[in-house]
N, C-alpha and C positions, 0 to 999 in steps of 0.2 A: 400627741395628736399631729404636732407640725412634719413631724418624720413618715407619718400616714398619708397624710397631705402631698408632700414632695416627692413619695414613692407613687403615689396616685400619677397627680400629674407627670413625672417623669415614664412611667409607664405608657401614659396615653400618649406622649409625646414620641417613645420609640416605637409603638404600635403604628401610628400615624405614620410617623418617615419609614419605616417598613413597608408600608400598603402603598405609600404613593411611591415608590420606586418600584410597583412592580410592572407586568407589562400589559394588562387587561385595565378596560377604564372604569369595571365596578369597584376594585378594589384601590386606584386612584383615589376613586371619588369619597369610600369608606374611609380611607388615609386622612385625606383632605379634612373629614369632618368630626375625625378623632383630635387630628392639631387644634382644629378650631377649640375642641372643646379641651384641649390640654391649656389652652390661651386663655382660654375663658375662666379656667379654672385657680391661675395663674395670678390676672388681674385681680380676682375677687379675693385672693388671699393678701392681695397690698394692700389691702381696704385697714385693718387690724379687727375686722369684725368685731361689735361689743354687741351681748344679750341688752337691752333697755337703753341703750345709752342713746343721747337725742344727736340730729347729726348737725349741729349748731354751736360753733366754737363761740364760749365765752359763757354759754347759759349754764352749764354745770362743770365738775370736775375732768368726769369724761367724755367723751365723744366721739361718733362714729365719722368715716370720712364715705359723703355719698359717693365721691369719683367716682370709685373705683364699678360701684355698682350703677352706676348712669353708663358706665363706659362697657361693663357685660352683658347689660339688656341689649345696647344698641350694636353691641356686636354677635348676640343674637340672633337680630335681626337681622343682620347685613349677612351671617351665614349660612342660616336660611336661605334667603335670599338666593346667595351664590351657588348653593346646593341645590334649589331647583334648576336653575340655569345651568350648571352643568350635567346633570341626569340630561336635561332635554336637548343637549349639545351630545352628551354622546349616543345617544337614541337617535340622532338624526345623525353622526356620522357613521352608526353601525346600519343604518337603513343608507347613506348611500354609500359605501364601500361594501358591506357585509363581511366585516370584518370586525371586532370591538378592538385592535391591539390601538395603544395611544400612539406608536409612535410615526403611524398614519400609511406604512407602506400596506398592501394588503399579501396573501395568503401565497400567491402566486410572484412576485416582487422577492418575499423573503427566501422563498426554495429557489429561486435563481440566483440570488447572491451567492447561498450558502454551496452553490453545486461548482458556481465559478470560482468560489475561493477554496474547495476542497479538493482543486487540479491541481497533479504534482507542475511543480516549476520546472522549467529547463535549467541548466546547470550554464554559467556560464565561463565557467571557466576563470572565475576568477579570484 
């Protein structure tokens, strides 16, 4: 099951840094919320999750640790959170550029670079 587990999370974790390196901001932002949830997935398995067990050290043999799971709810939240806010960050920079690429030049900017740098050189002779 733990080897299930770590191929899960390692999966979401290289799906995630795949999406966010690429150069359109849906697929940043899909990147973005796969780590999240590779993280999230992460914490909850440091927890040592037990079926019944109370999470009150001392009152029986075993026992579960809440951290872990106070710390994935509220992270959660917080990427929610972050995830609505970046939708409506790139929605408003593809309305005013008209452009989605993230790394902010727009359409006309990138075929200018690409035309100056495909000029042969002069030679100089040295």
């Amino acid at each position: 099951m733990e080897l299930a587990f770590a191929l899960i999370i390692g999966s979401l974790t290289f799906a995630g840094v795949y999406l966010v390196l690429r150069a359109r901001t849906f697929p940043v932002v899909v990147g973005l919320t796969l780590l999240s949830y590779g993280v999230n997935l992460f914490l909850f398995s440091t927890g040592r999750l037990m079926s019944g067990a109370q999470p009150i050290i001392g009152s029986t043999d075993t026992y579960s640790d809440p951290l872990p799971q106070a710390l994935v709810l509220t992270a959660i939240v917080i990427g929610f959170a972050m995830t609505a806010f970046v939708v409506v960050l790139s929605l408003r920079t593809r309305a005013d550029t008209g452009d989605d690429h993230v790394d902010g030049t727009s359409e006309t900017e990138r075929t200018q670079d690409q035309s100056t740098t495909d000029l042969p050189r002069e030679e100089t002779g040295q």
